[in-house]
Biopython code that builds the backbone (N, CA, C, O; Angstrom):
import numpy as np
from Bio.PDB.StructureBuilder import StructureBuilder

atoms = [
    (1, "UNK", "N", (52.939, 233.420, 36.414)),
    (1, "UNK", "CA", (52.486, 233.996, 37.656)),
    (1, "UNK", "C", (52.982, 233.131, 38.809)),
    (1, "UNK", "O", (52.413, 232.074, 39.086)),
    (2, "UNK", "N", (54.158, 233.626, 39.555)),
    (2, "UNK", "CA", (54.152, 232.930, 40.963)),
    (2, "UNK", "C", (53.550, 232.358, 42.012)),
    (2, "UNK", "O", (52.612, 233.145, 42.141)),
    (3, "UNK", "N", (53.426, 231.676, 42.734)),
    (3, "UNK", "CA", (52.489, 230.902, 43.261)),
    (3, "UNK", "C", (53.395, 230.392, 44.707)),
    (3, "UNK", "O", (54.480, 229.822, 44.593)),
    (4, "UNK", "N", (52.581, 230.782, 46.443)),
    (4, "UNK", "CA", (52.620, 230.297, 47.312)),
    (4, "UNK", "C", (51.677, 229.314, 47.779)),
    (4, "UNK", "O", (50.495, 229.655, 47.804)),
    (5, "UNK", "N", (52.015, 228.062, 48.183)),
    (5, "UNK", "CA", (51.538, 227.468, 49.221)),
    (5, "UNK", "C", (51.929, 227.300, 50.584)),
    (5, "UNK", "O", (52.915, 227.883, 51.037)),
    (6, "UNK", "N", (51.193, 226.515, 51.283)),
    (6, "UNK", "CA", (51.795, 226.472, 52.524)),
    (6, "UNK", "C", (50.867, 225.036, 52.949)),
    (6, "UNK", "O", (49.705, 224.803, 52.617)),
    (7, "UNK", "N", (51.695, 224.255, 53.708)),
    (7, "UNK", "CA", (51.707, 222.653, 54.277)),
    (7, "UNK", "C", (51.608, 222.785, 55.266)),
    (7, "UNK", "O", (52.379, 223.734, 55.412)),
    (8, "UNK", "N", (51.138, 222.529, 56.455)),
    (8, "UNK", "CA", (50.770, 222.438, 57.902)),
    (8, "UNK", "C", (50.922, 220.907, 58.167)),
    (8, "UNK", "O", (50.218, 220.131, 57.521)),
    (9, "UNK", "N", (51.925, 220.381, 59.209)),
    (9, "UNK", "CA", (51.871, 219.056, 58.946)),
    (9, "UNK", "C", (50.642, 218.480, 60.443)),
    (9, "UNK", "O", (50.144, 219.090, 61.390)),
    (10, "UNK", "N", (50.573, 217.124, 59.992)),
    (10, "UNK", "CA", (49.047, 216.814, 60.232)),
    (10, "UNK", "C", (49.133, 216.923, 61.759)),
    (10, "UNK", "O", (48.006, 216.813, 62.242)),
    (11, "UNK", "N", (50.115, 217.108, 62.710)),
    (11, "UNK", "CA", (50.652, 217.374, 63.936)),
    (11, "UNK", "C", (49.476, 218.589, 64.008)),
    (11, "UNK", "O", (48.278, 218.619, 64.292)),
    (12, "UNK", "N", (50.217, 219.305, 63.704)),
    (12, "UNK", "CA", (49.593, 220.960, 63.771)),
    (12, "UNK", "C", (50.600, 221.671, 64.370)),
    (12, "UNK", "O", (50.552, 222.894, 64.504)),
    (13, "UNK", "N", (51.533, 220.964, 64.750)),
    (13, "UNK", "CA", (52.479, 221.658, 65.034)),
    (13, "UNK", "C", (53.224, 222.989, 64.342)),
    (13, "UNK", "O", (53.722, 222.767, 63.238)),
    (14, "UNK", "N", (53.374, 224.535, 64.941)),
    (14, "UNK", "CA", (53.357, 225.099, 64.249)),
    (14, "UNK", "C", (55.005, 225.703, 63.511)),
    (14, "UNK", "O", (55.336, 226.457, 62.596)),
    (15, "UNK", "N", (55.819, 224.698, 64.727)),
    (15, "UNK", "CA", (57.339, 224.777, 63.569)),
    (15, "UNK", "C", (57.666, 223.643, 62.539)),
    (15, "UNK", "O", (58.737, 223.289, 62.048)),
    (16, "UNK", "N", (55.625, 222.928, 62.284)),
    (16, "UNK", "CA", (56.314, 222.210, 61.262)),
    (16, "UNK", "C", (55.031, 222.420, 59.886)),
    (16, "UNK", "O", (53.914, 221.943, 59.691)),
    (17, "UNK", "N", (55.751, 223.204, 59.289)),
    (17, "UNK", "CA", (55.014, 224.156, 58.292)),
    (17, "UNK", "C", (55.885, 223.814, 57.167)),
    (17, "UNK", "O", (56.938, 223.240, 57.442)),
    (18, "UNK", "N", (55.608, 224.082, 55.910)),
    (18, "UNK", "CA", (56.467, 223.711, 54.793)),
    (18, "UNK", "C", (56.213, 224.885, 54.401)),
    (18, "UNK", "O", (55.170, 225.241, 54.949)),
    (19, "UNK", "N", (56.781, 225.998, 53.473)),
    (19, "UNK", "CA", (56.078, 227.172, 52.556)),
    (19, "UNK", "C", (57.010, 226.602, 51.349)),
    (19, "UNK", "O", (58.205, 226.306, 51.360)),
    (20, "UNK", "N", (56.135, 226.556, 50.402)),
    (20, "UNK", "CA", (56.903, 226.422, 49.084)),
    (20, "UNK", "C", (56.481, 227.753, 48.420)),
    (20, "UNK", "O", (55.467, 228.299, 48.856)),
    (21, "UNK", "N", (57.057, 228.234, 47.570)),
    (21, "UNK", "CA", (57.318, 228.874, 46.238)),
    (21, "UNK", "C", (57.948, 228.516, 45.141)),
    (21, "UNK", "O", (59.152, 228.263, 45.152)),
    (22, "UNK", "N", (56.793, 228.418, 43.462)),
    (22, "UNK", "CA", (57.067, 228.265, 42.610)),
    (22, "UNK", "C", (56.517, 229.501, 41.943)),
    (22, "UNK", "O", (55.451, 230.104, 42.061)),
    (23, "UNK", "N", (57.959, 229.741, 40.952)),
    (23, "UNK", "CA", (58.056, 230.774, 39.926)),
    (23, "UNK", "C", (58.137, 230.373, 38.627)),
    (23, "UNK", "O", (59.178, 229.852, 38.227)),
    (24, "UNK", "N", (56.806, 230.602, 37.596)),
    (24, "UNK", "CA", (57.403, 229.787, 36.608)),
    (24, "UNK", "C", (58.546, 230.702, 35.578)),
    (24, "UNK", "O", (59.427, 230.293, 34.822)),
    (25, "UNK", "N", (58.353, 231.303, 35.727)),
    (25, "UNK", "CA", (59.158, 232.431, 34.788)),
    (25, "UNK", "C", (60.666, 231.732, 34.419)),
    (25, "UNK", "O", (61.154, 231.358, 35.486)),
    (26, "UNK", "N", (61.395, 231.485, 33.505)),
    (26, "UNK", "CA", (62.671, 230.820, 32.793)),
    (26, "UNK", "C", (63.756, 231.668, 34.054)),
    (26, "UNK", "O", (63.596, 232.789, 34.538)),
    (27, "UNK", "N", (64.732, 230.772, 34.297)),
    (27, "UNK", "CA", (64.403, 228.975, 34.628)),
    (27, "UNK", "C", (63.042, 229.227, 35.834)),
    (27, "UNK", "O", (63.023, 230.300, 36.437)),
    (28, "UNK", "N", (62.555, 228.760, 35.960)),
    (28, "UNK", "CA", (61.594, 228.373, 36.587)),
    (28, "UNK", "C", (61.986, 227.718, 38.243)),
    (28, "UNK", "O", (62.932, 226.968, 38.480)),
    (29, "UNK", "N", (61.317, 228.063, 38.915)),
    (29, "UNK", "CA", (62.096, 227.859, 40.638)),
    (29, "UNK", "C", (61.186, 227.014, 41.358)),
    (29, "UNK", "O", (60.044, 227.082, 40.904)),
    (30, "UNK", "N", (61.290, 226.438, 42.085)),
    (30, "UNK", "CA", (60.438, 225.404, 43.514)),
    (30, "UNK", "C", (60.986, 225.887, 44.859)),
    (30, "UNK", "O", (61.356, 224.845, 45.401)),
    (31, "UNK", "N", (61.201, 226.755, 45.567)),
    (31, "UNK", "CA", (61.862, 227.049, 46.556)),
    (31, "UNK", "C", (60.851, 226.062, 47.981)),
    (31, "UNK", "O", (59.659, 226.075, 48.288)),
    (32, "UNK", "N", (61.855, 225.434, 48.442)),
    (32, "UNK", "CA", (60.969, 224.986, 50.107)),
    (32, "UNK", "C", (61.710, 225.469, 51.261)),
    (32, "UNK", "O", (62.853, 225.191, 51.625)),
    (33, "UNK", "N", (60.844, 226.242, 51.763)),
    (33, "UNK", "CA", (61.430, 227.154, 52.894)),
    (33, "UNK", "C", (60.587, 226.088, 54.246)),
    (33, "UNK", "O", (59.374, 225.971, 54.416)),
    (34, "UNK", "N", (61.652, 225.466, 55.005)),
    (34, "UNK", "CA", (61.144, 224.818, 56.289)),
    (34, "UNK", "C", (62.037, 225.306, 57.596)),
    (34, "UNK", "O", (63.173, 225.780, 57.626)),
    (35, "UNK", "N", (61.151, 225.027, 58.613)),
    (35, "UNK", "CA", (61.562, 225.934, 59.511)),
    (35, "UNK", "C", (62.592, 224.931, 60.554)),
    (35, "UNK", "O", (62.054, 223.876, 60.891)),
    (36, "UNK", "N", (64.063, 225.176, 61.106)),
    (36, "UNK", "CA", (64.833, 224.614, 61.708)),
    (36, "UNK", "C", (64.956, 225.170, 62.945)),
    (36, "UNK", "O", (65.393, 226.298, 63.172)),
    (37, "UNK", "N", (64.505, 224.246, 63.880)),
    (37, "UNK", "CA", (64.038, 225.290, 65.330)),
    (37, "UNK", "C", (66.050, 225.309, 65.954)),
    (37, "UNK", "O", (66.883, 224.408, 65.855)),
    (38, "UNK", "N", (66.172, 226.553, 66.481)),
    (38, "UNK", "CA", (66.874, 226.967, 66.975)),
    (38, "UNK", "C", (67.751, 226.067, 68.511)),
    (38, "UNK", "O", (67.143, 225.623, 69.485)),
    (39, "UNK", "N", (69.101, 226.020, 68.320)),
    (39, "UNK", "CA", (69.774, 224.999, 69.726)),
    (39, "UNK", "C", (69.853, 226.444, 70.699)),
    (39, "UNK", "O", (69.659, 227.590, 70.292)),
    (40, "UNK", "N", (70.170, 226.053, 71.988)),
    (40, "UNK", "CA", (70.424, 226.840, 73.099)),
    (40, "UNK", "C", (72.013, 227.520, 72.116)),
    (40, "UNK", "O", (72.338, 227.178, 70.979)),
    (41, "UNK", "N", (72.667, 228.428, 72.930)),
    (41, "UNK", "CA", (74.116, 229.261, 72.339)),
    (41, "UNK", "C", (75.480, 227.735, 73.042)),
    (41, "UNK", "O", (76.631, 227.532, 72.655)),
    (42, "UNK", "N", (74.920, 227.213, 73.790)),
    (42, "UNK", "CA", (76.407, 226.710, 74.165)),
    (42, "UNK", "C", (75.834, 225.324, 73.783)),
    (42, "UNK", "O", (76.634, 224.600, 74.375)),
    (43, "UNK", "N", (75.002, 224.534, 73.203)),
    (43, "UNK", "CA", (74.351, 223.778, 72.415)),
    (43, "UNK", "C", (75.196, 224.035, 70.654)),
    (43, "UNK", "O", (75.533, 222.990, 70.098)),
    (44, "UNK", "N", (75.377, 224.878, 70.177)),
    (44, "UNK", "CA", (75.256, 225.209, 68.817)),
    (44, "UNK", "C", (77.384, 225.720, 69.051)),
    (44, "UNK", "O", (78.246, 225.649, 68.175)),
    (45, "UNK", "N", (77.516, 226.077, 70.199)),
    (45, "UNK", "CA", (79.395, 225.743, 69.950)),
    (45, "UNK", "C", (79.910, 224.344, 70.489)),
    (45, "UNK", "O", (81.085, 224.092, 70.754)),
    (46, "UNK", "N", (78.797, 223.445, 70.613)),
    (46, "UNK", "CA", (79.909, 222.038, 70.948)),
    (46, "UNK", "C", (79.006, 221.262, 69.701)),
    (46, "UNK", "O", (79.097, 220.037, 69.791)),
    (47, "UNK", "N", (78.287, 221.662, 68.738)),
    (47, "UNK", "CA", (78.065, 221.530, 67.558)),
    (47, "UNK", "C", (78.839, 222.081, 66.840)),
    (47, "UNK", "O", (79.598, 221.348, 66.206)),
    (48, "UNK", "N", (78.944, 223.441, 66.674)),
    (48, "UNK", "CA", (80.461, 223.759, 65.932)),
    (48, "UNK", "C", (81.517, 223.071, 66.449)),
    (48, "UNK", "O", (81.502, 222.072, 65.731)),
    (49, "UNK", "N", (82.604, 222.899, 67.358)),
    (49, "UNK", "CA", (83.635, 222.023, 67.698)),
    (49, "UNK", "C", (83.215, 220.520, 67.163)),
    (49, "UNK", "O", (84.235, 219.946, 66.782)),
    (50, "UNK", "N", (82.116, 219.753, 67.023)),
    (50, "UNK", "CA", (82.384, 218.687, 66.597)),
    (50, "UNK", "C", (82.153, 218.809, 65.082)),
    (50, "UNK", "O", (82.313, 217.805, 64.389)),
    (51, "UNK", "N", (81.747, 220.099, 64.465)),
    (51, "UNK", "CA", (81.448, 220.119, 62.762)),
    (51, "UNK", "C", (82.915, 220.664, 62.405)),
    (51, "UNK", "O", (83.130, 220.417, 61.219)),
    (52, "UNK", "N", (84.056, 221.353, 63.040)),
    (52, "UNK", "CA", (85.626, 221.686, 62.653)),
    (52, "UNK", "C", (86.429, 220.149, 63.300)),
    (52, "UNK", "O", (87.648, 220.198, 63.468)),
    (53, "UNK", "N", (85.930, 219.282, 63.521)),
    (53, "UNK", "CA", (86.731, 218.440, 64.055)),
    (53, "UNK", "C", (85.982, 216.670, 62.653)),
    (53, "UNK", "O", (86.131, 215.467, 62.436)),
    (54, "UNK", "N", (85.529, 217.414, 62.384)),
    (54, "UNK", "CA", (84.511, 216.342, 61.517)),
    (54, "UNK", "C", (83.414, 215.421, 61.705)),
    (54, "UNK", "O", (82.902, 214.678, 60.868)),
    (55, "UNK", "N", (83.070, 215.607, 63.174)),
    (55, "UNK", "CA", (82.047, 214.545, 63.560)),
    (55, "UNK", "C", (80.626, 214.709, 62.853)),
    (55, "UNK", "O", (79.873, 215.668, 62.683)),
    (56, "UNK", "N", (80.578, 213.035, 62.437)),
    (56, "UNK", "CA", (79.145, 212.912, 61.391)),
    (56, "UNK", "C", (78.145, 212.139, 62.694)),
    (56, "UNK", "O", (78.401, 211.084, 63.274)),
    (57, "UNK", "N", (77.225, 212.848, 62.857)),
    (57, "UNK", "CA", (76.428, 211.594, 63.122)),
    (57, "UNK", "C", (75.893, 210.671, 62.556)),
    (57, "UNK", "O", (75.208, 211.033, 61.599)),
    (58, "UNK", "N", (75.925, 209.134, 62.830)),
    (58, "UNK", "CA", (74.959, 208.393, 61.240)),
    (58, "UNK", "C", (73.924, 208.230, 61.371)),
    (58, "UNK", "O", (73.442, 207.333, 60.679)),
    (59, "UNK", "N", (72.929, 209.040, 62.385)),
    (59, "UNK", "CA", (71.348, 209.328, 61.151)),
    (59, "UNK", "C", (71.195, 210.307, 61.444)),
    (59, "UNK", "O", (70.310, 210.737, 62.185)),
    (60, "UNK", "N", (72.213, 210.993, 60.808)),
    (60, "UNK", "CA", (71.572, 212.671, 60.316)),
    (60, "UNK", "C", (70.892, 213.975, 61.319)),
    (60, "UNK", "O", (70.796, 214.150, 62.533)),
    (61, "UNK", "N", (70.569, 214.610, 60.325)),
    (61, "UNK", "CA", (70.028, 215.639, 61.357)),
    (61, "UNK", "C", (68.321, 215.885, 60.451)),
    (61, "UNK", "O", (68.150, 216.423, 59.358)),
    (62, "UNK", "N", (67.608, 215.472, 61.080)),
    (62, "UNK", "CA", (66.101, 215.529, 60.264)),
    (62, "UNK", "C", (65.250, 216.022, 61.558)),
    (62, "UNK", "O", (65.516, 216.404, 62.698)),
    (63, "UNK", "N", (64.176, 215.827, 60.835)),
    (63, "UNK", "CA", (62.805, 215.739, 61.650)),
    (63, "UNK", "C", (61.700, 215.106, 60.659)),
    (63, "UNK", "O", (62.005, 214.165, 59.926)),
    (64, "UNK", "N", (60.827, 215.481, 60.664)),
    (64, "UNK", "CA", (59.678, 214.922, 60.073)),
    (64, "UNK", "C", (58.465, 215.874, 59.689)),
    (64, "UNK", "O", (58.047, 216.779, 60.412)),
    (65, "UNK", "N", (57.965, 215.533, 58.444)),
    (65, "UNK", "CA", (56.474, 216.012, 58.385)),
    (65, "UNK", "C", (55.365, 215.051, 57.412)),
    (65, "UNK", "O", (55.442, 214.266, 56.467)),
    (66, "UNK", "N", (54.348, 215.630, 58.255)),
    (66, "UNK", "CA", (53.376, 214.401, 57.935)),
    (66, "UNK", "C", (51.682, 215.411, 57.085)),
    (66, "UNK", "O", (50.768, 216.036, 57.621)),
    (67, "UNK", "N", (52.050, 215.037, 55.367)),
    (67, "UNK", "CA", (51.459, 215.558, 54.710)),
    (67, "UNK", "C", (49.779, 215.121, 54.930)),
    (67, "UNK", "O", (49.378, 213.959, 54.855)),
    (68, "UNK", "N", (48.930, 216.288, 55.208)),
    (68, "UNK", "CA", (47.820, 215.726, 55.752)),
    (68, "UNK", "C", (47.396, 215.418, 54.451)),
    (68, "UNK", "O", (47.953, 215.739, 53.402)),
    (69, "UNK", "N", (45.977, 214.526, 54.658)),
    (69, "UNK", "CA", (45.360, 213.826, 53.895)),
    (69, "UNK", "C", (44.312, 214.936, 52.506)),
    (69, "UNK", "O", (44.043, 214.634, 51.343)),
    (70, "UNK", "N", (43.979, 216.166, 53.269)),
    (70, "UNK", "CA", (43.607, 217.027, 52.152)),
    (70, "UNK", "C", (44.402, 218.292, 51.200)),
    (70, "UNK", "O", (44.051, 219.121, 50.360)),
    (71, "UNK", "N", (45.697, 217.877, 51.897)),
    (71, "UNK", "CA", (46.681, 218.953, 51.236)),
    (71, "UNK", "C", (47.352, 218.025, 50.207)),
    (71, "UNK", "O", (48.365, 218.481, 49.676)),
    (72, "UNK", "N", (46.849, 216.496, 49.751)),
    (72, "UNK", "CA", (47.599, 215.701, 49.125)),
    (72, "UNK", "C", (47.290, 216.646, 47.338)),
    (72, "UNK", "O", (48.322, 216.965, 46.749)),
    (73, "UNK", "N", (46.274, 216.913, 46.824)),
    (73, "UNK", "CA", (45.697, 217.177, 45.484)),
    (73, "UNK", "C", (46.152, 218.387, 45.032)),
    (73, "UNK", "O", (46.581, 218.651, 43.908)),
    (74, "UNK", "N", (46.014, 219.190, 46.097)),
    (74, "UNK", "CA", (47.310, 220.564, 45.950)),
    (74, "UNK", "C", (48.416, 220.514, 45.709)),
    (74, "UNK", "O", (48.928, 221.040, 44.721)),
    (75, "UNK", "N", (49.037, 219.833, 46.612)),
    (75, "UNK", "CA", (51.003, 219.224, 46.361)),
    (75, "UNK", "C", (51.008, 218.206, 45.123)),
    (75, "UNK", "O", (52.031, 217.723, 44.635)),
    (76, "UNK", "N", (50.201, 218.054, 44.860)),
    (76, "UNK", "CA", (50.381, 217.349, 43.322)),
    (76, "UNK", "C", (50.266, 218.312, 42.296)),
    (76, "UNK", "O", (51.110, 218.529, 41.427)),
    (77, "UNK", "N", (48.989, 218.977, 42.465)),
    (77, "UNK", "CA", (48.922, 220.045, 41.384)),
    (77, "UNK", "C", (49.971, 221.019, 41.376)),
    (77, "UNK", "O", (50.037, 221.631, 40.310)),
    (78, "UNK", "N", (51.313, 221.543, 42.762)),
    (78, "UNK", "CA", (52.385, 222.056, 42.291)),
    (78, "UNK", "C", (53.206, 221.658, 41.776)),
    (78, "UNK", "O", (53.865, 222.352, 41.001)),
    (79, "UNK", "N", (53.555, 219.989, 42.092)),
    (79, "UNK", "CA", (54.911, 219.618, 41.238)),
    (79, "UNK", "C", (54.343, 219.526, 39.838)),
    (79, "UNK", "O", (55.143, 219.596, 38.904)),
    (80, "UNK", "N", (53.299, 219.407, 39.633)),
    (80, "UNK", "CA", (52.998, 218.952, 38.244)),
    (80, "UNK", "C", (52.800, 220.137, 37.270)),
    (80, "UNK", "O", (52.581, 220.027, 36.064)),
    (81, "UNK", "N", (52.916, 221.341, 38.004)),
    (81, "UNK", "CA", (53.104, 222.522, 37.160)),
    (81, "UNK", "C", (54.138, 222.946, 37.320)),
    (81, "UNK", "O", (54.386, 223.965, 36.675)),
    (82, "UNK", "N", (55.482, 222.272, 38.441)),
    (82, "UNK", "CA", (56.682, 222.707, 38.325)),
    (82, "UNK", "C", (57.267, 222.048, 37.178)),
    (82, "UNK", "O", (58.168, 222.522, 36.487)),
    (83, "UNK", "N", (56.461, 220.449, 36.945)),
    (83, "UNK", "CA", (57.189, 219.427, 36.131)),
    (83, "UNK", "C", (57.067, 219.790, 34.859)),
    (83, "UNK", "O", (57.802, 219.327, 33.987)),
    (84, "UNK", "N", (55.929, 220.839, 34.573)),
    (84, "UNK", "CA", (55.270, 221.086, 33.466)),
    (84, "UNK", "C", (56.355, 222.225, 32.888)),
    (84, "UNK", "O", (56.658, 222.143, 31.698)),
    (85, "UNK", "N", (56.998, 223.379, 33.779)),
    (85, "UNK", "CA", (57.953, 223.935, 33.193)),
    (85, "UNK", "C", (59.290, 223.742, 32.624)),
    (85, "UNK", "O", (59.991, 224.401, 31.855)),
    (86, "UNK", "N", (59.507, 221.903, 33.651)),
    (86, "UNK", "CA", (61.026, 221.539, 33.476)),
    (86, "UNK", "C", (60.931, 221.148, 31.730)),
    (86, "UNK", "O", (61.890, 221.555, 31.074)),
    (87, "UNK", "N", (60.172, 220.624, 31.202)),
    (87, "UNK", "CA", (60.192, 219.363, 30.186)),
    (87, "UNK", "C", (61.167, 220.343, 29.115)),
    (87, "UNK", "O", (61.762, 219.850, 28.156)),
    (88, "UNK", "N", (61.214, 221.878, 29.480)),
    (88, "UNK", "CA", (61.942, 222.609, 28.321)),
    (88, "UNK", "C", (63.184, 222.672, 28.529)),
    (88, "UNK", "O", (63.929, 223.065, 27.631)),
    (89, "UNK", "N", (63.647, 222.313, 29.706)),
    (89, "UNK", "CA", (64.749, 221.763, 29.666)),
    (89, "UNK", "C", (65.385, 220.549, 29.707)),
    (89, "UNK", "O", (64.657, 219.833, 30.395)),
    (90, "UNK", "N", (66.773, 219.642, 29.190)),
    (90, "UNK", "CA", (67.098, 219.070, 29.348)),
    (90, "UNK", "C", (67.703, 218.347, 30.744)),
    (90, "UNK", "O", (68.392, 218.978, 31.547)),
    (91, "UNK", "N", (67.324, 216.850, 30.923)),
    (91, "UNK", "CA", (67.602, 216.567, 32.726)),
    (91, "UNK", "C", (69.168, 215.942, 32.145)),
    (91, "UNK", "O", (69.624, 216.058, 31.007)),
    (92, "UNK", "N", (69.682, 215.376, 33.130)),
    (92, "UNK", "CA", (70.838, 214.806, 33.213)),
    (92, "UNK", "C", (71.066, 213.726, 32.218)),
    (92, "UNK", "O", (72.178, 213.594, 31.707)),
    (93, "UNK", "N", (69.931, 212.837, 31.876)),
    (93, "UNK", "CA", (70.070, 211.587, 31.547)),
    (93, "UNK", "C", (69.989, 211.928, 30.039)),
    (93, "UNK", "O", (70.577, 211.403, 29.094)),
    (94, "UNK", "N", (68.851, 213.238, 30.075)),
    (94, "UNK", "CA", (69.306, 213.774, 28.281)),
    (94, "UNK", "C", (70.423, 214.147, 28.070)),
    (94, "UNK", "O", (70.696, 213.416, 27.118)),
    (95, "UNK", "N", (71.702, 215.020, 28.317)),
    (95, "UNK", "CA", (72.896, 215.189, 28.756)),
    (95, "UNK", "C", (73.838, 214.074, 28.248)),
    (95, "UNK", "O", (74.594, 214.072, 27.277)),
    (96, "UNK", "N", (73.583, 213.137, 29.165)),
    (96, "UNK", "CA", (74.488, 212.189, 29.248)),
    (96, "UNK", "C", (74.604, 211.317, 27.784)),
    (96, "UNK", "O", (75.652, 211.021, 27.210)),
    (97, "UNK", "N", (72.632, 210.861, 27.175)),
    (97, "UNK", "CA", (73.129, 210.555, 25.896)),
    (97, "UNK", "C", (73.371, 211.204, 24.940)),
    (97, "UNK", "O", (73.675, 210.704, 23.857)),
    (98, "UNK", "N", (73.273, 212.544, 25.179)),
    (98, "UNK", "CA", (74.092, 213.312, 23.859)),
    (98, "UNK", "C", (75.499, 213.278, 23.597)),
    (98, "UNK", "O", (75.940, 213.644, 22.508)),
    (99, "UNK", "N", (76.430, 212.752, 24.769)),
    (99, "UNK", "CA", (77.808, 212.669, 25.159)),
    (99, "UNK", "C", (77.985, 211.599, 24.246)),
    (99, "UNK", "O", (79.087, 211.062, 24.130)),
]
sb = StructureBuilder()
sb.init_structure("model")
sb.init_model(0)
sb.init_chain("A")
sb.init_seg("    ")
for serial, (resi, resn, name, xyz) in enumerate(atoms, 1):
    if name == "N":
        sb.init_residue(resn, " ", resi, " ")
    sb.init_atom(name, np.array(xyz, "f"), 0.0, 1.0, " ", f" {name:<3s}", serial, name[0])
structure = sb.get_structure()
């Protein structure tokens, strides 16, 4: 049975929301849908001209969210039923010593 949550970070800010979706059904999914607020139009073509020309910035392009203190027992109880579907498959490091 599929399963939504949703993260509100402790801001309250409301473009900083996390929605996850996990599907356990084979393979089994974690989707995190976060929200990337939008540049002005002539903002987002001298971002394109410097992304065809190669410019990196070196720290990235982020933001932040700040997991409140009662959404901690929930976000555990999803990875740990996402983790609970992986174990049927093999990770990398099983992989590697079968090589």
């Amino acid at each position: 049975m599929s399963r939504t949550e949703f993260f509100e970070c402790a801001c309250y800010s409301p473009e900083h929301v996390l929605h996850f979706h996990f599907d356990p059904e084979e393979p089994a999914w974690l989707l995190i849908h976060a929200f990337l607020a939008p540049d002005p139009f002539w903002q987002r073509i001298v971002n394109a001209v410097k992304y065809i020309f190669g410019y990196k910035c070196r720290y990235g392009h982020f933001d932040e969210f700040l997991l409140r203190r009662e959404d901690c027992d929930k976000f555990m109880d999803l990875l740990q039923a996402y983790k609970a579907t992986q174990q049927a498959y093999p990770t990398d490091a099983d992989i590697d010593r079968l090589r």
